[in-house]
KELUMLUM-664977 format. One record per residue (C-alpha): residue number from 0; chain; x, y, z. Coordinates in nm, 2 decimals, padded with zeros to 4 digits. Each point is the difference from the previous one (the first is absolute). Layout:
<pts>
+-----+--------+--------+--------+--------+
: num : chaine :     c1 :     c2 :     c3 :
+-----+--------+--------+--------+--------+
: NUM :      A :      X :      Y :      Z :
...
+-----+--------+--------+--------+--------+
</pts>
This chain:
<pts>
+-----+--------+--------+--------+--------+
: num : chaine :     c1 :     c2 :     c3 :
+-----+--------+--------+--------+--------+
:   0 :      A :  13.04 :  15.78 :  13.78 :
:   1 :      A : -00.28 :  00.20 :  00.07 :
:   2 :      A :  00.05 :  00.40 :  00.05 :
:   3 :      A : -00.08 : -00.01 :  00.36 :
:   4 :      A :  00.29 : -00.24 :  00.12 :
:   5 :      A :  00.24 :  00.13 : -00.30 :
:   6 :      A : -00.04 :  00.34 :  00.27 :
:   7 :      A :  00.04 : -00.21 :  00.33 :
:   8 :      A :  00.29 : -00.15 : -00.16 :
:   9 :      A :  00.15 :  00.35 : -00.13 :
:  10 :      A : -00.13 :  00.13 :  00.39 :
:  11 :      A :  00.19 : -00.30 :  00.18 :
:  12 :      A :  00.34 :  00.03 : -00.20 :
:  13 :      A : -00.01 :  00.39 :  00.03 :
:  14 :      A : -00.05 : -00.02 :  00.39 :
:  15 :      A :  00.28 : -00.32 :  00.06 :
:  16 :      A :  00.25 :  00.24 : -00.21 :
:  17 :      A : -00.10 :  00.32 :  00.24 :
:  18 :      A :  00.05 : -00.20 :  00.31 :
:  19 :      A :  00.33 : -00.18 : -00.15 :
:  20 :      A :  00.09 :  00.36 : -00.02 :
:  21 :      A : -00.09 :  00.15 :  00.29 :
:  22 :      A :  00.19 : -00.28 :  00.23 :
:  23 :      A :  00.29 :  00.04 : -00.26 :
:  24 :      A :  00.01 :  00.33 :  00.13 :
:  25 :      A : -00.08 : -00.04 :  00.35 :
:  26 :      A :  00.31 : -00.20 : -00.03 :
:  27 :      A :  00.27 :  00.24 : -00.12 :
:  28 :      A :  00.18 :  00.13 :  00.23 :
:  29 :      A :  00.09 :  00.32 : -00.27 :
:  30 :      A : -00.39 :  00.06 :  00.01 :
:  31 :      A : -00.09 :  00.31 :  00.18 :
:  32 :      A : -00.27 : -00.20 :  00.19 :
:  33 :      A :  00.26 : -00.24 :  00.14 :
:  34 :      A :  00.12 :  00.28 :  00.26 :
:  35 :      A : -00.36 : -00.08 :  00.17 :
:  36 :      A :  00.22 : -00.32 :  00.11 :
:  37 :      A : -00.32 : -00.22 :  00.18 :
:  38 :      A : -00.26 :  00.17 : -00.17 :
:  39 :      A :  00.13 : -00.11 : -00.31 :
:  40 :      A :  00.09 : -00.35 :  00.13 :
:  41 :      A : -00.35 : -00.07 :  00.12 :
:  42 :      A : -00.20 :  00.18 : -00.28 :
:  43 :      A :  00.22 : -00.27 : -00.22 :
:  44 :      A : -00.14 : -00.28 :  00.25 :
:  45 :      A : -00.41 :  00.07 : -00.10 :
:  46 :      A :  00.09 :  00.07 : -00.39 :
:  47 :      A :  00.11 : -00.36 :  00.04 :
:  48 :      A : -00.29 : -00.08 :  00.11 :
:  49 :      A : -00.21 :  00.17 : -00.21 :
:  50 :      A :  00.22 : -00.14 : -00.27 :
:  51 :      A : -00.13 : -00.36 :  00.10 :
:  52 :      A : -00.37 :  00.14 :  00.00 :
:  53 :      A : -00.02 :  00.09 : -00.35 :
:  54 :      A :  00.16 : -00.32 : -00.11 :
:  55 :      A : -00.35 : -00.14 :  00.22 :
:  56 :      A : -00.19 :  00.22 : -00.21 :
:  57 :      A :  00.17 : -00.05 : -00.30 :
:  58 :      A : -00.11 : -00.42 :  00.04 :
:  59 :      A : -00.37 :  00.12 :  00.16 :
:  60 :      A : -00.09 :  00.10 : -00.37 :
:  61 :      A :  00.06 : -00.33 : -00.13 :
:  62 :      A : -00.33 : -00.12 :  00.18 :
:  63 :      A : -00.22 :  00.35 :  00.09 :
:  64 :      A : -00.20 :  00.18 : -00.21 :
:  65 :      A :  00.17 :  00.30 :  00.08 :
:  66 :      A :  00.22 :  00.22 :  00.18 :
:  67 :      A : -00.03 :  00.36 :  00.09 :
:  68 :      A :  00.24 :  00.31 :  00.03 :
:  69 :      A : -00.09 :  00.36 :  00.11 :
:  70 :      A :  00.09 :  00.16 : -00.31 :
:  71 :      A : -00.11 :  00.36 :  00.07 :
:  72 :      A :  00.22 :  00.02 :  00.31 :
:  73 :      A :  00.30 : -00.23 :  00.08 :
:  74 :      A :  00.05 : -00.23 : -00.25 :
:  75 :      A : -00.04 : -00.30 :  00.23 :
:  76 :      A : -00.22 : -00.26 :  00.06 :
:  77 :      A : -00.34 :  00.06 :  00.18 :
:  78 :      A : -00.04 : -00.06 :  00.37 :
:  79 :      A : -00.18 : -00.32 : -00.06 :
:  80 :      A :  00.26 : -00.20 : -00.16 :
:  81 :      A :  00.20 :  00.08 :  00.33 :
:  82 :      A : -00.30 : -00.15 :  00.20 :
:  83 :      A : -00.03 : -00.27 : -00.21 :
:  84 :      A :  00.37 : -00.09 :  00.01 :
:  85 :      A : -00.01 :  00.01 :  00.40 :
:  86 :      A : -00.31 : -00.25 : -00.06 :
:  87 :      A :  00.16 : -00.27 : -00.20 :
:  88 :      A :  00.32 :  00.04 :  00.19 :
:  89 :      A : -00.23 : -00.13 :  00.30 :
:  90 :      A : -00.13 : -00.29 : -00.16 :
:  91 :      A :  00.31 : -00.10 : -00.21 :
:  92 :      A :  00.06 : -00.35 :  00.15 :
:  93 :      A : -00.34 : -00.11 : -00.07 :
:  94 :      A : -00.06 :  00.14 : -00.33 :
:  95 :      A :  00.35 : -00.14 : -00.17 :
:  96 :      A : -00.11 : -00.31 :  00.21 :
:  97 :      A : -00.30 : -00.08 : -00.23 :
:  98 :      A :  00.20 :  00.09 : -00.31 :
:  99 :      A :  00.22 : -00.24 : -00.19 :
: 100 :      A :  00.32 :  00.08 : -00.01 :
: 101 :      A :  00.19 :  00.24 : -00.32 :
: 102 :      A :  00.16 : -00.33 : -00.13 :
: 103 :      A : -00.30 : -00.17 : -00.05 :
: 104 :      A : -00.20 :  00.31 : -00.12 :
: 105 :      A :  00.27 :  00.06 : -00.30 :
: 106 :      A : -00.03 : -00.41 : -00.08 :
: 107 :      A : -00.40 :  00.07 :  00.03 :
: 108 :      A :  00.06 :  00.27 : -00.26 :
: 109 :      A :  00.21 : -00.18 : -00.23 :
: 110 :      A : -00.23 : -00.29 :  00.02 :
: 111 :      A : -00.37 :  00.24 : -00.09 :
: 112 :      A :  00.21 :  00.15 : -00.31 :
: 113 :      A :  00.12 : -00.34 : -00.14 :
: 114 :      A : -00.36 : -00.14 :  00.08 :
: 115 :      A : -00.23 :  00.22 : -00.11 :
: 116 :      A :  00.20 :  00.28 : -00.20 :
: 117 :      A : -00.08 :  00.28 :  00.23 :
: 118 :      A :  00.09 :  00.24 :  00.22 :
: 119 :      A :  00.02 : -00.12 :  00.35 :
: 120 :      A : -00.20 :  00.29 :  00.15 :
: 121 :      A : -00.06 : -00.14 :  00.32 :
: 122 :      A :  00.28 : -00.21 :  00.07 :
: 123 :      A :  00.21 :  00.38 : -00.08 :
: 124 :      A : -00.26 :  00.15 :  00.26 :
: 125 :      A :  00.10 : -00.26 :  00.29 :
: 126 :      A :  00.36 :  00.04 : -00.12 :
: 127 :      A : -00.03 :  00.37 :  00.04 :
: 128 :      A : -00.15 : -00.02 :  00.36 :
: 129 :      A :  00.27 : -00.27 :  00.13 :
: 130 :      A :  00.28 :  00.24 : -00.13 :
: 131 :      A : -00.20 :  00.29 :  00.17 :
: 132 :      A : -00.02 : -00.18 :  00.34 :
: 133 :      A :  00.33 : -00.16 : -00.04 :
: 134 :      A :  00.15 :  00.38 : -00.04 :
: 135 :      A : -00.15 :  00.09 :  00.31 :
: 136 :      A :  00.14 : -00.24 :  00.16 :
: 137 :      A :  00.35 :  00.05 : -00.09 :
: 138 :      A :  00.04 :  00.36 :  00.17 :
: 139 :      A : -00.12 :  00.24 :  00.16 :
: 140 :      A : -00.28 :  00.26 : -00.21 :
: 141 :      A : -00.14 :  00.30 :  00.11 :
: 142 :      A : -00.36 :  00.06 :  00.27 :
: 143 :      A : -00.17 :  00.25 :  00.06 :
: 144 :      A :  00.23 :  00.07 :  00.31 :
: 145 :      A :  00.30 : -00.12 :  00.08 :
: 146 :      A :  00.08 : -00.07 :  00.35 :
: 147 :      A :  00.28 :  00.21 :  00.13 :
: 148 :      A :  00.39 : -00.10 :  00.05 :
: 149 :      A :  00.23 :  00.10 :  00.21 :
: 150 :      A :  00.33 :  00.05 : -00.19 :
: 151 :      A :  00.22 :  00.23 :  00.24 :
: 152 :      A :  00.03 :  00.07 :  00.38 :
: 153 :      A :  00.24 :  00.22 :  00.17 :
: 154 :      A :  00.00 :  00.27 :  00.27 :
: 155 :      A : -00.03 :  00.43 : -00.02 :
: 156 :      A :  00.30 :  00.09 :  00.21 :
: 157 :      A : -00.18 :  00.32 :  00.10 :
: 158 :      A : -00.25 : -00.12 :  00.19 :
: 159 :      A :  00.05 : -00.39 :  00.07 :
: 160 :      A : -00.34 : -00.13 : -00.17 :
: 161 :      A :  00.08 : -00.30 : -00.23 :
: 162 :      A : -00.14 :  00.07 : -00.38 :
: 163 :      A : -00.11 : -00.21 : -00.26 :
: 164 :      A : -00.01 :  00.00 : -00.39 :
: 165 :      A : -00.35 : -00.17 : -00.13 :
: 166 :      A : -00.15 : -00.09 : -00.34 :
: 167 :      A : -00.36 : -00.11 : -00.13 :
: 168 :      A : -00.15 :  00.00 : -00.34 :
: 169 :      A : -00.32 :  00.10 : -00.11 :
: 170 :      A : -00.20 : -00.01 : -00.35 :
: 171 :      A : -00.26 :  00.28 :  00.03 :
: 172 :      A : -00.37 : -00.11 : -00.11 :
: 173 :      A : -00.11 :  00.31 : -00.09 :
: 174 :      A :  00.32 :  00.09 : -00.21 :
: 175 :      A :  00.13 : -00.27 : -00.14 :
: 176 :      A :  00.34 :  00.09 :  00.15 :
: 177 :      A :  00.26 : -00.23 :  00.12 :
: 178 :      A :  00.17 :  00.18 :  00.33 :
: 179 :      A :  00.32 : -00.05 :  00.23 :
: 180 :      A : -00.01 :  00.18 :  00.31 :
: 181 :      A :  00.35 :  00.01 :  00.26 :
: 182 :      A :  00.01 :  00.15 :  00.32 :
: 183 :      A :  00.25 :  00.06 :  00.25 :
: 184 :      A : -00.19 : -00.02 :  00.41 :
: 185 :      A :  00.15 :  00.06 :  00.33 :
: 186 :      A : -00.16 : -00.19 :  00.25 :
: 187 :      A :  00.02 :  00.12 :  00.35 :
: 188 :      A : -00.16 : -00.28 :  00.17 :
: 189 :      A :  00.19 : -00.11 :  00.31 :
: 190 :      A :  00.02 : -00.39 : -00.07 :
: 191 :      A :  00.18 :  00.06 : -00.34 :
: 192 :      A :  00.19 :  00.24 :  00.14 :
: 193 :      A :  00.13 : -00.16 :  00.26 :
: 194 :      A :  00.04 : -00.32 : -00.25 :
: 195 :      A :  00.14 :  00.21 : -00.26 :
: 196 :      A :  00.18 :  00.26 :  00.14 :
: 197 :      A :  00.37 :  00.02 :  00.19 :
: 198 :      A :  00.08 :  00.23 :  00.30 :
: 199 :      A :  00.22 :  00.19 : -00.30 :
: 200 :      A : -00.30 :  00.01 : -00.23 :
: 201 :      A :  00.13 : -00.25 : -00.23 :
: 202 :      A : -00.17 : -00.29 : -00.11 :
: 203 :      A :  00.03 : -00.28 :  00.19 :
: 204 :      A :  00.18 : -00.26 : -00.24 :
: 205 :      A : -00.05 : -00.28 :  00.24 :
: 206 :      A : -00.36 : -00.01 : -00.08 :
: 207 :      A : -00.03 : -00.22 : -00.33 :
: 208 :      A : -00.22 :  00.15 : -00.21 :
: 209 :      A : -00.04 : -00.21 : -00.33 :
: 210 :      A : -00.11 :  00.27 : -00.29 :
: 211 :      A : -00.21 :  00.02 : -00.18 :
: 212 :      A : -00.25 : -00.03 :  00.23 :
: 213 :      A : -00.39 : -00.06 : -00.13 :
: 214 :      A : -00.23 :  00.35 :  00.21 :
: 215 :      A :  00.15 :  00.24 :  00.22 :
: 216 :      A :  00.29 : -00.09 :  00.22 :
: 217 :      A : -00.23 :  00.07 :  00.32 :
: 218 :      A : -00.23 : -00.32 :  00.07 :
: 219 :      A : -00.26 :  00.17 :  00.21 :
: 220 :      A : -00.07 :  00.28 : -00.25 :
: 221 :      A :  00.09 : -00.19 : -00.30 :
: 222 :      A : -00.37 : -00.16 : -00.11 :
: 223 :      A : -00.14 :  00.36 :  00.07 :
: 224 :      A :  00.27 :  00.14 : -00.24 :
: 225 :      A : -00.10 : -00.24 : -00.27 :
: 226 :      A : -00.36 :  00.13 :  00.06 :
: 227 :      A :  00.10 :  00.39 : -00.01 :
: 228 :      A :  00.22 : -00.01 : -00.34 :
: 229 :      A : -00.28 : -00.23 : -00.20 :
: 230 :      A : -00.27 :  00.24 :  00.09 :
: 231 :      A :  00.23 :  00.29 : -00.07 :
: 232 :      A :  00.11 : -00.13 : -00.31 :
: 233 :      A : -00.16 :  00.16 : -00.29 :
: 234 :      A :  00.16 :  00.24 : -00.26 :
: 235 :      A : -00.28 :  00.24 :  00.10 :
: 236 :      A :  00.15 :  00.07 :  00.36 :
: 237 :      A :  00.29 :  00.26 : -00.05 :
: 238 :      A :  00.33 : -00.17 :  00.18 :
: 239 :      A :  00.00 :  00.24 :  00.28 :
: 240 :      A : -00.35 : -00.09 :  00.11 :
: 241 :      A :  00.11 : -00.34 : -00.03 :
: 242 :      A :  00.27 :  00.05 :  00.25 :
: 243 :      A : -00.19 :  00.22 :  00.17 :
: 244 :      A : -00.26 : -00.26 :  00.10 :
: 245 :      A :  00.29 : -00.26 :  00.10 :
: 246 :      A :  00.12 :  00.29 :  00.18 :
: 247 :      A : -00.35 :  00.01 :  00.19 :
: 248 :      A : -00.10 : -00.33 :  00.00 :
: 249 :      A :  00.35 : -00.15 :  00.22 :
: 250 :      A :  00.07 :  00.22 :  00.31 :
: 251 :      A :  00.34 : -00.19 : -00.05 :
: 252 :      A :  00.06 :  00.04 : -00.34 :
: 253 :      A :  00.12 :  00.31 : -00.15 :
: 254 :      A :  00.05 : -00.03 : -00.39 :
: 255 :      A :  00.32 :  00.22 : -00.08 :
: 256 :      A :  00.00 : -00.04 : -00.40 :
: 257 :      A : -00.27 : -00.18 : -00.23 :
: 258 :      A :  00.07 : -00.08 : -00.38 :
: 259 :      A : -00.26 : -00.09 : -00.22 :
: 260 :      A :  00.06 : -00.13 : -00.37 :
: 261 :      A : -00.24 :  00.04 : -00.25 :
: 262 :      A :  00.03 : -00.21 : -00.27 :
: 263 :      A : -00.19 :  00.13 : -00.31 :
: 264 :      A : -00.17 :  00.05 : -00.25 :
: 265 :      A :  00.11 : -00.21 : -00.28 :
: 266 :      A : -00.05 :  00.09 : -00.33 :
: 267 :      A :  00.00 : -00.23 : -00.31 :
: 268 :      A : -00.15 :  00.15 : -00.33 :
: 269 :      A : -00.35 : -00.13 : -00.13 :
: 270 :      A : -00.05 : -00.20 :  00.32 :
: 271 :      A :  00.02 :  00.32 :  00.33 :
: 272 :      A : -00.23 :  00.32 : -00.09 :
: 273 :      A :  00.15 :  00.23 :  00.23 :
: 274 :      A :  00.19 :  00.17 : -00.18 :
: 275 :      A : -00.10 :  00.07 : -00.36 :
: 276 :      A :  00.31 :  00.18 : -00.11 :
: 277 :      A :  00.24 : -00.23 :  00.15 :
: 278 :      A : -00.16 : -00.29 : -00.14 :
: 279 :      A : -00.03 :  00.13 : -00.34 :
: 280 :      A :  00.36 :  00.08 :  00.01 :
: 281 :      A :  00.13 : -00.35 :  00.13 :
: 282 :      A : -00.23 : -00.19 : -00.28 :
: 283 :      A :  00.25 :  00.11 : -00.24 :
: 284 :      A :  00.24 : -00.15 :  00.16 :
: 285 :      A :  00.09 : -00.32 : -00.20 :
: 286 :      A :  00.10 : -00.27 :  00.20 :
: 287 :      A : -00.32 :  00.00 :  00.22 :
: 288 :      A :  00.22 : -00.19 :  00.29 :
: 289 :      A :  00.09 :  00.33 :  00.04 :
: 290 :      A : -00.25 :  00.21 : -00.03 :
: 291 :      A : -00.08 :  00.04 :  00.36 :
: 292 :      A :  00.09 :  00.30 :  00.28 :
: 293 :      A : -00.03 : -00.04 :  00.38 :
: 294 :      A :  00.05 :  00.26 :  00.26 :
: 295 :      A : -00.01 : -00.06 :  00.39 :
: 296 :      A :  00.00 :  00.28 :  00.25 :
: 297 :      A :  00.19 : -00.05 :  00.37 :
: 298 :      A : -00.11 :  00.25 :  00.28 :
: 299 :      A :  00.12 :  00.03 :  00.35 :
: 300 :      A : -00.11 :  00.20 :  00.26 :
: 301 :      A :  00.27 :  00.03 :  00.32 :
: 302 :      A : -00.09 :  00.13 :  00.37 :
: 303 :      A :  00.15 :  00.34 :  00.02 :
: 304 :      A : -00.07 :  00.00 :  00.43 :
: 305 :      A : -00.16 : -00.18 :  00.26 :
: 306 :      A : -00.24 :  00.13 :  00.28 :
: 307 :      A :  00.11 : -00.17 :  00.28 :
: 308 :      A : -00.26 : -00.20 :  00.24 :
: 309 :      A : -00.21 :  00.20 :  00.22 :
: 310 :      A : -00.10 : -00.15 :  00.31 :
: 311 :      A : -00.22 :  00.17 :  00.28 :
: 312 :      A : -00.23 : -00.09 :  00.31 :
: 313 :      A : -00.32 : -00.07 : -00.21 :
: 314 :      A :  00.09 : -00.04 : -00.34 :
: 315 :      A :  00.31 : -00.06 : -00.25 :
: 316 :      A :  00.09 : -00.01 : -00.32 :
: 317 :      A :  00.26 : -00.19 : -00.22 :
: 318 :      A :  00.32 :  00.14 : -00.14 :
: 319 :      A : -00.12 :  00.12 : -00.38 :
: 320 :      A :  00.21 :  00.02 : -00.36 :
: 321 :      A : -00.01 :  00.32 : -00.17 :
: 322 :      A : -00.01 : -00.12 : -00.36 :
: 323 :      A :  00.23 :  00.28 : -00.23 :
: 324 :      A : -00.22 :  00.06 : -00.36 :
: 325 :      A :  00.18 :  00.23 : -00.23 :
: 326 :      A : -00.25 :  00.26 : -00.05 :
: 327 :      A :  00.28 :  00.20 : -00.25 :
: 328 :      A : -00.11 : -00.30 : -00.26 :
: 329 :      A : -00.33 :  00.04 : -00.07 :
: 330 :      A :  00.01 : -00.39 : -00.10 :
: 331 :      A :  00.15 : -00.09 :  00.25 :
: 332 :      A : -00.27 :  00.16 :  00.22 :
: 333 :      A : -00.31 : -00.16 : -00.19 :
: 334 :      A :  00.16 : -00.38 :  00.06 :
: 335 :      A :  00.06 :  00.09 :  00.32 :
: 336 :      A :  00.38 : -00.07 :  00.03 :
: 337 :      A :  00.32 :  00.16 :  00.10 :
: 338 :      A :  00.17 : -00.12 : -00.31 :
: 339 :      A : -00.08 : -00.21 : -00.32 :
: 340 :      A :  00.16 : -00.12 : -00.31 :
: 341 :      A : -00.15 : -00.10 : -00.32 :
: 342 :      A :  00.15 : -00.24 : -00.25 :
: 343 :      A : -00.08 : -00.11 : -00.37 :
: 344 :      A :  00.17 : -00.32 : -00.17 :
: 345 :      A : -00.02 : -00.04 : -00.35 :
: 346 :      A :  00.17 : -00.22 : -00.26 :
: 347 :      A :  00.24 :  00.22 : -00.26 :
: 348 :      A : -00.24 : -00.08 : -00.27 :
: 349 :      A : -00.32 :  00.12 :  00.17 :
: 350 :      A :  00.27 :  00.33 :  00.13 :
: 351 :      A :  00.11 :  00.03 : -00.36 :
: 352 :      A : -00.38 :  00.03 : -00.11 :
: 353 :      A : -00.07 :  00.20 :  00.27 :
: 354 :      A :  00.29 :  00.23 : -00.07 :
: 355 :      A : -00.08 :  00.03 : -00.37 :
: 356 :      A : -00.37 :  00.10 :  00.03 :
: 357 :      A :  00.16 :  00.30 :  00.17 :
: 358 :      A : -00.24 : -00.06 :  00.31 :
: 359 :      A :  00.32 : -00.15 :  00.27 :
: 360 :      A : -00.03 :  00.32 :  00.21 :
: 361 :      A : -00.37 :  00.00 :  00.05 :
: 362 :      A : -00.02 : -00.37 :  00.06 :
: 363 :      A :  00.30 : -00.06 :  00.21 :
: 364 :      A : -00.02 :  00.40 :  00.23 :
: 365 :      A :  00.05 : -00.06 :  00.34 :
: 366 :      A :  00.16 : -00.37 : -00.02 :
: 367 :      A :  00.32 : -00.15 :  00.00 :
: 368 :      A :  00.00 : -00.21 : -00.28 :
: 369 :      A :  00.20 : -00.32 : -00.07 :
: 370 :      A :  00.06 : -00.13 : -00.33 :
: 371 :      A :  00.06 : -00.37 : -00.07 :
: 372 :      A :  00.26 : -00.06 : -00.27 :
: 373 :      A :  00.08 : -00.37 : -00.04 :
: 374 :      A :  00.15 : -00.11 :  00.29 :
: 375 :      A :  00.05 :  00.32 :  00.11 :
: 376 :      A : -00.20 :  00.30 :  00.25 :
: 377 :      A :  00.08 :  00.32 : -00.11 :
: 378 :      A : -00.13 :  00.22 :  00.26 :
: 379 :      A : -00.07 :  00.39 :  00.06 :
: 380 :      A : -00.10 :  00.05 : -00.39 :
: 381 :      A : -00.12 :  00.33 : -00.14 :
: 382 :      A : -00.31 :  00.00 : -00.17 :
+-----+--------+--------+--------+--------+
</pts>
């Protein structure tokens, strides 16, 4: 086995057991992140998938030259192998149409080694690429956007506007960062409201709604939505210009709360470079299935007020959100948000080495970390 793919082994078993972990812990309902109840529950829903995207990868090396990860900045794979995933995913029936299928691939194989006492190089390569397009096929894997979902609808008592709760997923080009975003929108248009909405300002429960629903709840607005969040999606855009643009963009949408999670960076000794000290701690760590440390960051910005609508003889404007940023928390300030968290996960061995080399409170300030102990999430650990 040649050095480079004894590393994209070591990279691909490193990042299986860091997302493993991370639904584990989205999971468990003693974590503290469970109290974030959806956020939580759909966050888990794209780790899933980006679960069944690495296993893609992990196949794609069997047959490319090679495969890239930004190791300066998040750990993950470049931009490109998301662009080239959305390709294939495009032309899948046609491609494993012109390949043979596994069974006879593996008897191909058998036969070349008996035959000519070699290695069946590329008989392993068209092996490699019908797993790889077969793995695609079996679930869903991440894009570079994800199409929003509504999940929730229900109905502000105060003022009779029906709201909704809506997810999309991006990967950010630029950072190699795989992102969540929720938001909860009012929508004051009068053909939902009327739809939606009870004389009591309930919600009207003879109105089948079958959740999840794929875009926004509101047909008319719904494509234009999908338009809005994709080209508001990167990691550069602080969440409350994000929600300020919906904000602008919809007279009849008024975003009340937007999450964002931020899902990196990834670190993994001798193979990431962002972080020398970290990664010189975790190569000591001796089982190098766990020699690996991801964090994640969730922020949320929340309207504090809302301008209501103007409307005069010659001119009028919408009703606009006043977006709260905690100015107090000078990070808080420079992301742009009115509140954020930031998490670390790390197996007990790379915590132990960590914790040894005396450097746990420089590494870990500022995050909640959570420790993986067999089966077992030990959360709120002191460095």
């Amino acid at each position: 086995m040649s050095e480079a793919t004894r590393q994209a082994e070591r990279y691909f078993d490193a990042m299986r057991a860091a997302l493993d972990g991370l639904d584990r812990f989205l999971g468990d309902e003693n974590s503290p992140f469970y109290r974030h109840g959806l956020i939580a529950q759909v966050v888990s829903s794209y780790v899933d998938r980006l679960s069944s995207t690495f296993n893609c990868w992990r196949n794609r090396i069997g047959f490319v030259d090679s495969f890239r990860i930004q190791r300066a900045e998040s750990g993950f794979p470049v931009y490109q192998n998301v662009l080239e995933l959305d390709r294939d995913r495009k032309t899948l029936a046609e491609r494993l149409s012109e390949l043979p299928s596994a069974d006879t691939l593996r008897r191909d194989m058998v036969d070349h080694i008996l035959r000519n006492k070699a290695f069946p190089g590329p008989q392993q390569s068209k092996l490699a690429e019908r797993l790889y397009l077969e793995s695609i096929a079996k679930g869903d894997v991440i894009a570079p956007f994800m199409l929003p979902e509504t999940i929730k609808v229900s109905v502000n008592r105060n003022n009779g506007r029906p709201f909704y709760v809506v997810h999309w997923g991006v990967f950010d080009g630029t950072q190699s960062l795989p992102m969540v975003y929720l938001a909860v929108i009012e929508d004051s248009s009068r053909k939902l409201t009327d739809m939606l909405v009870t004389e009591s300002n309930r919600l009207n429960r003879s109105v089948h709604i079958p959740l999840p629903v794929a875009g926004l709840l509101n047909p008319d607005l719904a494509h234009a939505f999908d338009g809005c969040v994709e080209k508001n999606g990167a990691y550069s855009l602080s969440p409350a210009t994000i929600a300020g643009n919906i904000d602008r963009d919809f007279a009849e949408l008024h975003p009340k709360q937007l999450h964002r999670f931020v899902l990196g960076p990834f670190y993994s000794p001798g193979i990431t470079e962002h972080n020398n000290k970290v990664g010189e701690i975790l190569s000591k760590v001796h089982r190098e299935e766990n020699a690996w440390l991801l964090t994640w960051t969730l922020q949320e910005v929340i309207s504090r007020h809302e301008r209501p609508a103007r409307r005069g003889l010659w001119s009028s404007d919408p009703a606009q959100q006043e977006f709260h940023i905690e100015t107090n928390d000078v990070e808080a300030a420079r992301q742009g948000v009115s509140y954020y968290e930031k998490h670390a996960l790390v197996p007990h061995d790379a915590y132990q080495a960590l914790y040894a080399s005396g450097k746990a409170d420089e590494v870990f300030r500022g995050y909640s970390v959570h420790v993986i102990s067999g089966d077992q999430i030990i959360s709120e650990v002191q460095g």
